[in-house]
C-alpha positions in Angstrom: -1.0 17.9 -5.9 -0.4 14.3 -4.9 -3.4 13.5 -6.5 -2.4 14.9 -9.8 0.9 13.4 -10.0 -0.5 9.7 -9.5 -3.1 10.6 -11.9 -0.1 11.7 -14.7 1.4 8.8 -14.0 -0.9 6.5 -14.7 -1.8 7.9 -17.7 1.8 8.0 -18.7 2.2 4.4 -17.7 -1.3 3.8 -20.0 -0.2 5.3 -22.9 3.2 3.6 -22.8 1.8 0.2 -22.1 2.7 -1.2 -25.9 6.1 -0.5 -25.9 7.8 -3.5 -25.8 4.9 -6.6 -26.3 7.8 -8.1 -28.1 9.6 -9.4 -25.0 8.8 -12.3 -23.1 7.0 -11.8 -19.4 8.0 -15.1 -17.3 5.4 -13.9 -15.1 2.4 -13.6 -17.5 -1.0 -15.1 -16.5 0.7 -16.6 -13.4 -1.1 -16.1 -9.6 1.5 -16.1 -6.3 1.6 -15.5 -2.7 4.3 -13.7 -0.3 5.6 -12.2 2.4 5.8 -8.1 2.8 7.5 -5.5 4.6 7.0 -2.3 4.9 6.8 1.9 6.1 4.3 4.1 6.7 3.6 7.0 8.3 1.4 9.7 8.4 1.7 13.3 8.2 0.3 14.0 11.6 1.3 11.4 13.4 4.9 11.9 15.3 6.4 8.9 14.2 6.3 6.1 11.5 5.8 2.3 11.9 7.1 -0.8 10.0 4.5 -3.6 8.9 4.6 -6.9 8.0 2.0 -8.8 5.7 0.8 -11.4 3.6 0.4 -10.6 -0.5 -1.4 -12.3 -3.2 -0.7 -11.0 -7.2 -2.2 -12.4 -9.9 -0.7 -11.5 -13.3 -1.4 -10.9 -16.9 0.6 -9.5 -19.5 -0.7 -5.6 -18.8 -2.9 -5.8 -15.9 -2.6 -7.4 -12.8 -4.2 -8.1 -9.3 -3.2 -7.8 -5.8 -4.9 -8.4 -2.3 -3.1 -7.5 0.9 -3.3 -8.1 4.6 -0.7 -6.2 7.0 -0.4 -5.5 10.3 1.1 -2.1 11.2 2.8 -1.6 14.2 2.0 1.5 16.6 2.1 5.2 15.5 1.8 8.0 18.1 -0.2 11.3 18.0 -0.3 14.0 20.2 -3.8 15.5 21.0 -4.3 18.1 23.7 -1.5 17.7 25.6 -2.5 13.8 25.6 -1.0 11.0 23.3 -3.0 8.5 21.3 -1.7 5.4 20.0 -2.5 3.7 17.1 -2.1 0.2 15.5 -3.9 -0.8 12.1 -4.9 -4.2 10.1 -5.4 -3.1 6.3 -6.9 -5.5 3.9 -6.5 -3.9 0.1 -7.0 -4.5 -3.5 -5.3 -2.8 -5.5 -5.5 -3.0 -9.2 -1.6 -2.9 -11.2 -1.0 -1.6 -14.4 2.4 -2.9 -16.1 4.5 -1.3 -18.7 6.3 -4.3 -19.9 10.2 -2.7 -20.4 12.0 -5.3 -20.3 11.5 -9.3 -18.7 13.9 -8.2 -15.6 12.3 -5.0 -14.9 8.4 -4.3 -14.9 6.9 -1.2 -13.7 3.6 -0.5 -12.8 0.7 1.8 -11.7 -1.6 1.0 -9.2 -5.0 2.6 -7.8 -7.0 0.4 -5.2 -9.5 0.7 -1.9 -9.1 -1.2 1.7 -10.5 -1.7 5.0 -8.7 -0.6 8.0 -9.5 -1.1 11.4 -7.7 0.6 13.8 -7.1 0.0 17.6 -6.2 3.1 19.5 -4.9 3.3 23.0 -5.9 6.4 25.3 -3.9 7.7 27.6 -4.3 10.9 29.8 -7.2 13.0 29.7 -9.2 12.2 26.1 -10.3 9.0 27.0 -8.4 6.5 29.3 -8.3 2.9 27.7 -8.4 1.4 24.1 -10.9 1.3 21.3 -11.1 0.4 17.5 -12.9 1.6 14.8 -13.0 0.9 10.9 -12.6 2.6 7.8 -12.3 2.9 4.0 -9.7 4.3 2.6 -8.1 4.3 -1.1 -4.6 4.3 -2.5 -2.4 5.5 -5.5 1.4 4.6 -6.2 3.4 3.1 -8.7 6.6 0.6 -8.2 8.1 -2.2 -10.0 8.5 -6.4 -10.3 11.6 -7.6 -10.6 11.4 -11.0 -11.3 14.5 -13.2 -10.0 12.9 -16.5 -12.0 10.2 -18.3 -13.8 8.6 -18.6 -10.2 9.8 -15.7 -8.1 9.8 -12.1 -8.2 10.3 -9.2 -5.8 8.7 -6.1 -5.7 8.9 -2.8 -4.5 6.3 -0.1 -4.4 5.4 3.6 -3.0 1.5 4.4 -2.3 0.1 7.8 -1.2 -2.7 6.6 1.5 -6.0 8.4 1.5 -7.5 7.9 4.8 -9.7 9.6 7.3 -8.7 9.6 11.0 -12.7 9.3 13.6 -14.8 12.6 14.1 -13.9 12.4 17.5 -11.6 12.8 20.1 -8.3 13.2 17.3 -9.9 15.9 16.0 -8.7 16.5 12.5 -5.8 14.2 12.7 -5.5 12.2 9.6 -4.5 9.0 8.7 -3.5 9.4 5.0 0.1 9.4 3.8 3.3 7.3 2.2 3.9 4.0 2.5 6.9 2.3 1.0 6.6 -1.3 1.0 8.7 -4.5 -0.7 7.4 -8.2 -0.8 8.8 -11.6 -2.5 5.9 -13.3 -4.6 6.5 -17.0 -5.3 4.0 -17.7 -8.6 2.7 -21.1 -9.6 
């Protein structure tokens, strides 16, 4: 179902995309970098985490670019009576589509792929101690870029995570779900 709504949306955001060429993007074929903060949290796991990262965005007047590097803090899970902790470093691309409304207000579509490695902490009777593994997972949202200046924009975003959890000793746990995330790109 999730999948089907990000797809709709996308397509709605494609077909839409010449609306308003007529107004003037301060932000077109401009590159930046940021901070950005952020929420995720997956459906099996028993609580979220907040992350912190580092954004690049490259811009044109439809279609645009970004590469990410967070660092999410730890989520717990509960397997067999034991808990597993988690922390993750993503790395993603993510490929945005804009529907240019209006100069102040810019939403977009975005579909991309990372790499995640996760570090998970054992404690009772799976397996006592840490270990890390790494993944591929791929993403869907949409959001928006507000830009505050010729040089400055903030953005806010929503992606549903599709993500594996290992084969082995989480059992079916998975690692997929919503992430909510804002940064502050500074263009040049």
């Amino acid at each position: 179902m999730k999948f089907l709504l990000s797809t709709i949306a996308c397509a709605m955001l494609f077909a839409f995309s010449n609306v308003a060429h007529a107004q003037t993007n301060p932000l077109k074929d401009k590159s930046g970098i940021g901070p950005k903060i952020g929420y995720y949290k997956a459906p099996d796991a028993d609580d979220g985490t907040m992350f912190v990262g580092f954004q690049s965005r490259s811009r044109g007047d439809v279609f645009g670019f970004e590469f990410a590097a967070e660092y999410r803090g730890e989520q717990s899970y509960t397997v067999s009576g034991s808990e597993v902790t988690t922390r993750q470093i993503p790395i993603t691309a993510s490929l945005l589509m804009f529907v240019p409304v209006a100069p102040n207000f810019q939403p977009y579509g975005l579909a991309g792929l990372g790499a995640y490695y996760t570090f998970y902490d054992y404690e009772g009777g799976i397996n006592n101690g840490d270990d890390a593994d790494f993944n591929i997972g791929y993403h869907l949202g949409f959001g928006a870029d507000l830009p505050l200046s010729n040089s400055a924009a903030l953005n806010v975003d929503y992606r549903y995570l599709f993500l594996d959890g290992p084969d082995d000793s989480l059992g079916d746990k998975e690692f997929s779900g919503n992430v909510i995330s804002a940064g502050l790109t500074f263009y040049f």
